[in-house]
C-alpha positions in Angstrom: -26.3 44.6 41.9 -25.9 43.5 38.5 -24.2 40.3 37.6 -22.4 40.1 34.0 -21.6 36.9 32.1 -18.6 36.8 30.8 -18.6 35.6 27.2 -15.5 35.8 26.0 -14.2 32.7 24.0 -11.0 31.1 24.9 -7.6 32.5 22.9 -7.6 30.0 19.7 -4.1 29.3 18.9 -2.6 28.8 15.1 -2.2 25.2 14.7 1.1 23.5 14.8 2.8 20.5 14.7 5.3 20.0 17.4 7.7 16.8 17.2 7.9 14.5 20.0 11.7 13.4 19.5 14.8 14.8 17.4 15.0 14.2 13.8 17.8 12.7 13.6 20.8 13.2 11.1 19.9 15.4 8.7 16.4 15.9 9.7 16.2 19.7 10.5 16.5 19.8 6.9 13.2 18.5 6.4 11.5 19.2 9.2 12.1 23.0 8.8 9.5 26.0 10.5 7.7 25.8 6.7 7.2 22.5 6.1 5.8 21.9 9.3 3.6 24.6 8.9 2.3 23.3 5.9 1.8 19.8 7.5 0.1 21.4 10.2 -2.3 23.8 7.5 -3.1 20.5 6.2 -4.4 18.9 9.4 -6.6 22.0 10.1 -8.1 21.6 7.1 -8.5 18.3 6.7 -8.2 16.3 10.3 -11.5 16.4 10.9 -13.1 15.1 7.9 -10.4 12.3 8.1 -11.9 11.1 11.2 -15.2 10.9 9.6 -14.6 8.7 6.7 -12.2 6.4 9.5 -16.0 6.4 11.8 -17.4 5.9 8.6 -15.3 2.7 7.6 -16.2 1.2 11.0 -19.8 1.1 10.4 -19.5 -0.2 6.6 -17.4 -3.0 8.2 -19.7 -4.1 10.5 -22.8 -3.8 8.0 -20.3 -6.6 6.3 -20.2 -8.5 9.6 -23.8 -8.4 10.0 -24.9 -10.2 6.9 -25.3 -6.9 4.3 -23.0 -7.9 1.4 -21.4 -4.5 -0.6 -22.5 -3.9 -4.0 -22.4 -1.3 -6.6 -24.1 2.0 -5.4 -27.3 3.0 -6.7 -26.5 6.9 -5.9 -23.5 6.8 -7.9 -25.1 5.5 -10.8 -25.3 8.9 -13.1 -21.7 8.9 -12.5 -20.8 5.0 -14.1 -23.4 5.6 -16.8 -22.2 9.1 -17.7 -19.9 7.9 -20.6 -18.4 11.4 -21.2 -16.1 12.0 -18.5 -12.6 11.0 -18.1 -9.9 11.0 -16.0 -6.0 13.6 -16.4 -4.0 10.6 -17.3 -0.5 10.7 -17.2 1.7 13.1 -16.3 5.5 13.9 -17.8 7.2 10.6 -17.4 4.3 8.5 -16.3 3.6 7.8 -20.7 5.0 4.8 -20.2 5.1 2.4 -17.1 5.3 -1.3 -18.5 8.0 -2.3 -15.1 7.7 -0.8 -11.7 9.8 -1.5 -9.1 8.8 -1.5 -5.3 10.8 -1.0 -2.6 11.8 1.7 0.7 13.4 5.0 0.7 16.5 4.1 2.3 19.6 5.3 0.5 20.7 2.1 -0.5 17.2 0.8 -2.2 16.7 3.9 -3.2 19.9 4.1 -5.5 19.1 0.5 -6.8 15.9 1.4 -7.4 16.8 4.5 -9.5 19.5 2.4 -11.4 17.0 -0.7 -12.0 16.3 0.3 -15.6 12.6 0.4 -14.6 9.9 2.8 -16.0 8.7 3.9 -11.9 9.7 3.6 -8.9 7.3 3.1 -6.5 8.8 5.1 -3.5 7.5 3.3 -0.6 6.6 5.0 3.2 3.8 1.9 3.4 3.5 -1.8 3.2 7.6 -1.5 2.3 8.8 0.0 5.4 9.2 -0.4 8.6 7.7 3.5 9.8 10.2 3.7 13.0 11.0 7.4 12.8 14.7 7.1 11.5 12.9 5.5 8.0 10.4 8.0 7.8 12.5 11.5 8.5 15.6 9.5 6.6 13.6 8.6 3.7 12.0 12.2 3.0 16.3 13.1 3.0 16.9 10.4 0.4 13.8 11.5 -1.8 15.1 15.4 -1.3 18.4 14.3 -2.8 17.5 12.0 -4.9 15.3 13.9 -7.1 18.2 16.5 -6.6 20.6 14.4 -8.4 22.9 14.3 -5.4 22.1 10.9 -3.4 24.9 8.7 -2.2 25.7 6.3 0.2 28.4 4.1 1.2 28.1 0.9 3.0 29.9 0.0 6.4 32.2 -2.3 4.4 33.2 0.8 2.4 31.3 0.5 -0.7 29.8 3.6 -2.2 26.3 4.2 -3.9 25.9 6.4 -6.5 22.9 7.4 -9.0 24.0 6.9 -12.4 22.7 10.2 -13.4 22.0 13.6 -11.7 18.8 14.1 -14.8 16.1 13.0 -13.6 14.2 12.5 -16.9 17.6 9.7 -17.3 16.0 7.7 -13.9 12.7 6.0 -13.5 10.0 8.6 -13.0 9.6 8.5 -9.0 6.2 7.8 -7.7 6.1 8.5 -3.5 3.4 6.2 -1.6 2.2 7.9 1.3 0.8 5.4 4.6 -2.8 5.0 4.8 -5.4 7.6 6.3 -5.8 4.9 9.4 -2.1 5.4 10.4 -0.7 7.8 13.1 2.9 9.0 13.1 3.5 9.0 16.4 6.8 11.1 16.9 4.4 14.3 15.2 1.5 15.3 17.5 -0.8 17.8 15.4 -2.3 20.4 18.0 -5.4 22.3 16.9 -6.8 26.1 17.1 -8.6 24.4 20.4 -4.9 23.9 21.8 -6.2 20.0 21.4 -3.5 18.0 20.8 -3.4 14.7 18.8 -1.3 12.6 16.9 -0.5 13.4 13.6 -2.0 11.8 10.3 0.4 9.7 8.7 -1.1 10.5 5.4 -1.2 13.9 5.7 2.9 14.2 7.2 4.0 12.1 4.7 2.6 13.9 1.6 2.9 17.2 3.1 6.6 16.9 4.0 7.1 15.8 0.3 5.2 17.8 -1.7 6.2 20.6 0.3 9.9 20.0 -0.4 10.0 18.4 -3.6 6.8 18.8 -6.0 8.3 22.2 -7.6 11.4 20.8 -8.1 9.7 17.7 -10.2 8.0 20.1 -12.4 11.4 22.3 -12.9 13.2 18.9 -12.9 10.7 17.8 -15.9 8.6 15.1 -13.9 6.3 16.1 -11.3 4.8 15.3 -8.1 3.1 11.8 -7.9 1.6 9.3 -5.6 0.4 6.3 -5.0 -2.7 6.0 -2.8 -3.0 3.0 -0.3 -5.9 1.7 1.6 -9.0 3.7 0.2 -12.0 1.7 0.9 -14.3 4.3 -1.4 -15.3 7.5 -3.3 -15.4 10.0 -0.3 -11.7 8.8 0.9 -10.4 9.6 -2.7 -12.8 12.8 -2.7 -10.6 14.1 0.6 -7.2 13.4 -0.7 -8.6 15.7 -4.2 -9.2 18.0 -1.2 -6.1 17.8 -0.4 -4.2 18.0 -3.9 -6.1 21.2 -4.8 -5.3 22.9 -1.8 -1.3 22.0 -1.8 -1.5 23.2 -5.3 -2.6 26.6 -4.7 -0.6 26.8 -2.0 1.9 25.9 -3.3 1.9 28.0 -6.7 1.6 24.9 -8.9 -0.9 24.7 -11.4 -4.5 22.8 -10.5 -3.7 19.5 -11.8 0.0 19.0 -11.1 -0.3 16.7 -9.0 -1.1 12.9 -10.1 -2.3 9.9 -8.3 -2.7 6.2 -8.9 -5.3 4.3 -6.8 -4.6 0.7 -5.4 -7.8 -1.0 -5.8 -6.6 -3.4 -2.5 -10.0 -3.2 -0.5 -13.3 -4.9 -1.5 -15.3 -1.7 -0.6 -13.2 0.1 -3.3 -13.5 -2.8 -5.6 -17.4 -1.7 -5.8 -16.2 1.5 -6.5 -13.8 2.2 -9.0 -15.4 4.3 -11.4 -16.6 6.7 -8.5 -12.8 6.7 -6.9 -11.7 8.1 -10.6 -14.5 10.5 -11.0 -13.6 11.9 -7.5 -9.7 12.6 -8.4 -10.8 12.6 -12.2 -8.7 16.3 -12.5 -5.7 14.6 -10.1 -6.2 10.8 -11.4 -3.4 8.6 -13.7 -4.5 5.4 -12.9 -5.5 2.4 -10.8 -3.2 -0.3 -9.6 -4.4 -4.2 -8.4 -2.9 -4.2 -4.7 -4.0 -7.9 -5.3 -2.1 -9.1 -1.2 -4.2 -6.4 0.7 -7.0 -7.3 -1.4 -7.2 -10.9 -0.3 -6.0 -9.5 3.5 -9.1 -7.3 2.7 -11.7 -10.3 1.6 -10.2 -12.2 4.6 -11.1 -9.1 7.0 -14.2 -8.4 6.4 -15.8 -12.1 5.6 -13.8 -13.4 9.2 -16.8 -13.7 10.7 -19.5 -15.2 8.1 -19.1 -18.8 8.1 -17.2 -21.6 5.6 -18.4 -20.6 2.5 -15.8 -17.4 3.3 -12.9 -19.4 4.2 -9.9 -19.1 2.0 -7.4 -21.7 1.6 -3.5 -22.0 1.4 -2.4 -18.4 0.6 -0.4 -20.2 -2.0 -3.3 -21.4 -3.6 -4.8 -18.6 -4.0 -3.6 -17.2 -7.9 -4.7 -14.5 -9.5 -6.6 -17.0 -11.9 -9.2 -17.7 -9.2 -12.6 -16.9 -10.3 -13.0 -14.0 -7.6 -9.7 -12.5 -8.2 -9.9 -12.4 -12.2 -13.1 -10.7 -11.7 -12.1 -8.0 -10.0 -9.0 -7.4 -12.1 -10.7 -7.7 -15.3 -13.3 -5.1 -13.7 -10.0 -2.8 -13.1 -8.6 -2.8 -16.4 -12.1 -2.6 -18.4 -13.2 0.7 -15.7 -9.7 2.0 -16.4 -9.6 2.1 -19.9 -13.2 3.5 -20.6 -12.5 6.7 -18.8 -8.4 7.3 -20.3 -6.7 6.3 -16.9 -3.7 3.5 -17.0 -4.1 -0.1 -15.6 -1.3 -1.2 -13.5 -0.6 -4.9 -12.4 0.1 -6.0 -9.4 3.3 -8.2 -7.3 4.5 -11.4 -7.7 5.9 -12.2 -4.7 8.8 -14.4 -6.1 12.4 -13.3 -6.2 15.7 -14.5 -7.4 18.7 -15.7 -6.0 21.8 -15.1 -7.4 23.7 -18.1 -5.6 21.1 -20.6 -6.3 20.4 -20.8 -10.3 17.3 -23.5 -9.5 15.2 -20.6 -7.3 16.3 -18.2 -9.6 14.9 -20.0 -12.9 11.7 -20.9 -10.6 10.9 -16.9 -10.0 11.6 -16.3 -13.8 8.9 -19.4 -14.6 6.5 -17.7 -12.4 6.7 -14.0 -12.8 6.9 -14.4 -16.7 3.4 -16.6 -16.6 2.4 -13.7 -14.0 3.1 -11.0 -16.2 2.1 -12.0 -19.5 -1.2 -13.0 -18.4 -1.3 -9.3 -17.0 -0.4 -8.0 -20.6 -2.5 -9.8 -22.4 -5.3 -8.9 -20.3 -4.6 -5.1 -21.2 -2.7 -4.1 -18.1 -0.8 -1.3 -19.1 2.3 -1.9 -16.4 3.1 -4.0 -13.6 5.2 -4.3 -10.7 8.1 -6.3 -9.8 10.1 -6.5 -6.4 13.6 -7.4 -7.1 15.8 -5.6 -10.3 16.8 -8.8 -12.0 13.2 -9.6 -12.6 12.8 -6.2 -14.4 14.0 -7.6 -17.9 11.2 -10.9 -17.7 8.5 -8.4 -16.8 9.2 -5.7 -19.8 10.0 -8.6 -21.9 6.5 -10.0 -21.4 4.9 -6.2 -21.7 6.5 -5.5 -24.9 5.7 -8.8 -26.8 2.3 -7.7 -26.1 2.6 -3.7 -26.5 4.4 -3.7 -29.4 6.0 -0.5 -28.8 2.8 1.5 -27.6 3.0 3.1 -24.3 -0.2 1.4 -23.3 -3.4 -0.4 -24.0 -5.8 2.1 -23.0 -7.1 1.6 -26.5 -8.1 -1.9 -25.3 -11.9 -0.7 -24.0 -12.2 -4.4 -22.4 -16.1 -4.2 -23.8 -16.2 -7.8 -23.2 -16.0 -7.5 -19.3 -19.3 -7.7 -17.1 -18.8 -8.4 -13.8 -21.2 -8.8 -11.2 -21.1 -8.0 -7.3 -21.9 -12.2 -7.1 -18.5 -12.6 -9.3 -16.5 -10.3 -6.8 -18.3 -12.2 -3.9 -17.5 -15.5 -5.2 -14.4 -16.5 -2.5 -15.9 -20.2 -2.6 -14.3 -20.3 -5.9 -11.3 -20.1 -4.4 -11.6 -23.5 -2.8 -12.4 -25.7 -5.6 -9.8 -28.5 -5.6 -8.1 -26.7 -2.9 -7.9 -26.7 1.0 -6.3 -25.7 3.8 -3.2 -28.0 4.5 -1.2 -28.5 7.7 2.1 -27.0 5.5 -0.1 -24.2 4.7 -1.2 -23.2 8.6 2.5 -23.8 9.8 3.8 -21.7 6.2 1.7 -18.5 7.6 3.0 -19.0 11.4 6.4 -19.5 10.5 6.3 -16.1 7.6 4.0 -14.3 10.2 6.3 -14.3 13.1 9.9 -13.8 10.8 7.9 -10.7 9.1 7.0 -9.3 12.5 10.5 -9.6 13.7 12.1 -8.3 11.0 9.7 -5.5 10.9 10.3 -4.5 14.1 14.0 -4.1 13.6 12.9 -1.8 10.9 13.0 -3.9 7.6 9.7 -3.5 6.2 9.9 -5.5 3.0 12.2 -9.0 4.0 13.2 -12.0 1.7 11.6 -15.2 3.4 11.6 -18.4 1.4 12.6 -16.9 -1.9 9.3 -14.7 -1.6 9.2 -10.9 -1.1 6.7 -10.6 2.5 5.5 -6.7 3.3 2.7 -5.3 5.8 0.4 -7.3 3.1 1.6 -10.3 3.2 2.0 -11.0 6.8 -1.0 -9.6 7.0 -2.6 -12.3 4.7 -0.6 -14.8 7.3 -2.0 -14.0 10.7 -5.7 -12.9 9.7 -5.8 -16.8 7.6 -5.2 -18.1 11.3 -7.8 -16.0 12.7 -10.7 -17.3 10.7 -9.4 -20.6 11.1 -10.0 -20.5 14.2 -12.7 -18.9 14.3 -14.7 -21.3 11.8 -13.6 -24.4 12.3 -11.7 -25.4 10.1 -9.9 -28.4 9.3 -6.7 -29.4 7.5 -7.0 -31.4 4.5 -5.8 -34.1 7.3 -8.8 -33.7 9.5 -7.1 -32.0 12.4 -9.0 -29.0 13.8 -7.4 -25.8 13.7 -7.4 -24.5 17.5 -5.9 -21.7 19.4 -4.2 -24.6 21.3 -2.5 -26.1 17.7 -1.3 -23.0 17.0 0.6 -22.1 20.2 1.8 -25.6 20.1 3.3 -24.7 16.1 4.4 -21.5 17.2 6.6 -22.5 20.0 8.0 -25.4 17.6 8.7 -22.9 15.1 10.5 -20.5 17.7 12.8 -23.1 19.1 13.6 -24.0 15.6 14.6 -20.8 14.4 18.2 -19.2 14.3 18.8 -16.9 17.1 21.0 -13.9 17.2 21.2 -10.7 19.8 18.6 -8.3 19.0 16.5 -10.6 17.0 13.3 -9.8 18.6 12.0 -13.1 17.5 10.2 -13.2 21.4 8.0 -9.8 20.6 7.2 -10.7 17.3 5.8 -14.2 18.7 3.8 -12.3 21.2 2.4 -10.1 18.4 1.7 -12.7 16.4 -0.3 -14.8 19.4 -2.1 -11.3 20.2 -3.4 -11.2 16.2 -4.3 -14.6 15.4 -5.6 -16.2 18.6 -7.4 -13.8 20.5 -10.8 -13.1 20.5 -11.1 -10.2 18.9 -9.7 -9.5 15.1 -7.3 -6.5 15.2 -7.9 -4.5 12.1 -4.2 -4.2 11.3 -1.3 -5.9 12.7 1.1 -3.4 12.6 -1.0 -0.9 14.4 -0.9 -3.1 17.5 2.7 -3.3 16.9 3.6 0.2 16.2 4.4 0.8 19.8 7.1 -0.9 20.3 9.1 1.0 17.3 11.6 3.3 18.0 
């Protein structure tokens, strides 16, 4: 008797992604049978290598922790001293970007936003908003009709919403920021030719669902299809979403360089590589942005661990003047400029208020000082967060620009920065400290963020300053190393896990209540991220489950 083995492979299925709930109103609109077989083409090609470069940031992170500071690569050197290359540059409508405005794809920001009188919007689906499944499917409707011409909205009080124009060459040019390659999106689960099932990339569902839908009706509409790129942390991260670009473009009969991306510079590994993170999207590339609050949360993150001399203090003290942080944006605009791409500022977190004149003239004061020195640094554009601060920020830009579309002539040769002048955080400290108003100011923001965020508000007004993902993020990891290094107020008193329950129960009981507030969870959350043991990477991760 013979006996046969029986080779035969297991039936591979065609990959798919299958949602986990309904899409809500409107949402079979967007996600149709195509786009969600393009979303899921995109994770077959690309999952996997995603999951390297996340394994990949894991072990860079703990070289950090275990004493290896980064510097500038010594592999990549032909590429920074190869003078000759340069980067697309802007696309149709991109020319000119002197004021961006920031905010969520609701209907409602999204018709203030594209009747701001800004140069961009910066579409948010990150640090902006709140990623419960209602935002997410309801903002890729808003962006669909939006770029359409036919978004409105009206208000339970009755008011209505209405673009000013159906051209879109009359709005700001849109600009769509996908989440980060860490995040999920949890209502999508991505199953493979293996029948492995998994859930989905945020990254790749959020581009893919708008590119799919809306990137040939940019070109037709006379922009095109361009995003903002959170989060990278280095050349082989911007190498995949190039990857990714080239492959949408074939597929999606555009030509190979339609597609446009600006790179926030908010992680100290991508600080030490700039010029690599162009080269890699060089046929893709428009530009780099300072994402100067998730660079600090960044510094903060992977210095927790290694001592005092890494200690930051008061968030507020922390300008954009310090020596650490003027390094690395100097390094931005001079890396920029030498290979053709655009320079774009970064926030200032304060914002107006149209019933108190006194805050109002106080965020004028500071986001005039903020912007100017941006301009006359040879930034090319910056951001603001609230339309009445549009007007201060261009006026700043064009006292400087005098009518040019940019300073990309401006070839910064003066610049020379080190990897000890990125490195320098003590700097940061000199005539500054960590003050008892300063620990219970990050409690008190931390746990109002988290609250707010969890009822799906994902950029909230809290003490006349605009707070995001970033900032709160900023908040609970400056407790955290606290903490865990001993530090004291400029008072003396030690900053224990045991002083900060005791603030953050004060500040609970002190704060307003109302039904549904969630003010409990987000105190829980907040305990669970600053005073455990361990340092979650990101708070909102942790917190992700208990979105709808």
């Amino acid at each position: 008797m013979t006996l046969t083995t029986d080779t035969t492979s297991p039936p591979r299925t065609r990959p798919t992604i299958r949602p986990t709930r309904d899409a809500g109103p409107r949402g079979d609109e967007i996600l149709t049978p195509d786009a969600l077989d393009f979303v899921a083409e995109l994770h077959d090609r690309f999952a996997a290598r995603r999951h390297e470069l996340l394994v990949e940031r894991q072990r860079a992170r703990q070289m950090i922790e275990d004493g290896i500071d980064p510097d500038f690569l010594p592999e990549t050197r032909h590429i920074r001293d190869d003078r000759t290359w340069r980067v697309a540059g802007p696309g149709p409508g991109l020319e000119r970007r002197h004021v961006e405005i920031t905010g969520p794809t609701d209907p409602k920001m999204a018709i203030n936003a594209l009747s701001s009188g800004a140069n961009v919007w910066l579409a948010d689906h990150e640090d902006a908003l709140s990623p419960t499944w209602e935002n997410i499917v309801g903002g890729q409707v808003a962006l669909h009709d939006g770029i359409r011409g036919t978004l409105r909205f009206t208000s339970p009080g009755g008011k209505e919403y209405r673009l000013p124009s159906s051209t879109l060459t009359d709005l700001p040019t849109i600009v769509f920021r996908p989440r980060g390659w860490h995040l999920i999106e949890k209502h999508l689960r991505s199953v493979d030719r293996a029948g492995t099932e998994t859930p989905a990339s945020a990254s790749l569902v959020d581009a893919g669902l708008y590119l799919f839908h809306n990137a040939r009706e940019l070109v037709a509409r006379g922009r095109g299809p361009y995003l903002y790129l959170p989060k990278l942390e280095g050349r082989r991260e911007a190498r995949l979403w190039d990857e990714v670009f080239s492959y949408s473009e074939e597929r999606l009969g555009l030509p190979h360089g339609t597609i446009r991306a600006t790179v926030l510079i908010e992680t100290l590994p991508a600080a030490f590589e700039m010029e690599e993170i162009l080269y890699e999207l060089r046929d893709h590339c428009a530009g780099l942005n300072a994402g100067r609050w998730d660079y600090l949360f960044s510094m903060i993150k992977n210095f927790r661990r290694r001592g005092s001399f890494f200690v930051l203090p008061d968030r507020g003290s922390v300008t954009m003047t310090v020596p650490f942080m003027r390094a690395y944006t100097e390094l931005l605009v001079a890396t920029c400029h030498q290979r053709g791409a655009q320079a774009i500022g970064g926030m200032s977190a304060f914002i107006p208020d149209r019933r108190r004149p006194e805050v109002t003239e106080r965020a004028e004061k500071q986001v005039r000082a903020d912007k100017r020195r941006e301009a006359t640094d040879g930034f090319d554009g910056t951001w603001v967060a609230h339309p009445d601060l549009i007007p201060f920020a261009r006026e700043e830009f064009e006292a400087v620009l005098e009518g040019r579309d940019d300073q990309r002539h401006r070839l910064r040769e003066d610049v020379h920065v080190t990897a000890r002048d990125l490195l320098d955080v003590s700097s940061a400290s000199a005539g500054a400290g960590v003050s008892a108003e300063g620990l219970r100011t990050n409690i008190s923001v931390g746990v109002r963020y988290v609250a707010s965020w969890l009822r799906g508000t994902g950029a909230a007004a809290i003490d006349h300053l605009m707070e995001d993902a970033a900032t709160a993020e900023i908040s609970r990891s400056q407790v955290w190393q606290w903490i865990h290094n001993g530090t004291r107020t400029q008072g003396g008193a030690l900053i224990t896990v045991e002083r900060v329950e005791t603030l953050l129960a004060q500040i609970v009981d002190d704060l307003p209540r109302t039904a549904g507030d969630r003010i409990d969870e987000a105190a829980q959350i907040f305990r669970d991220v600053a005073c455990g043991d361990e340092f979650p990477t990101f708070l909102t991760i942790g917190a992700y489950a208990r979105l709808d």
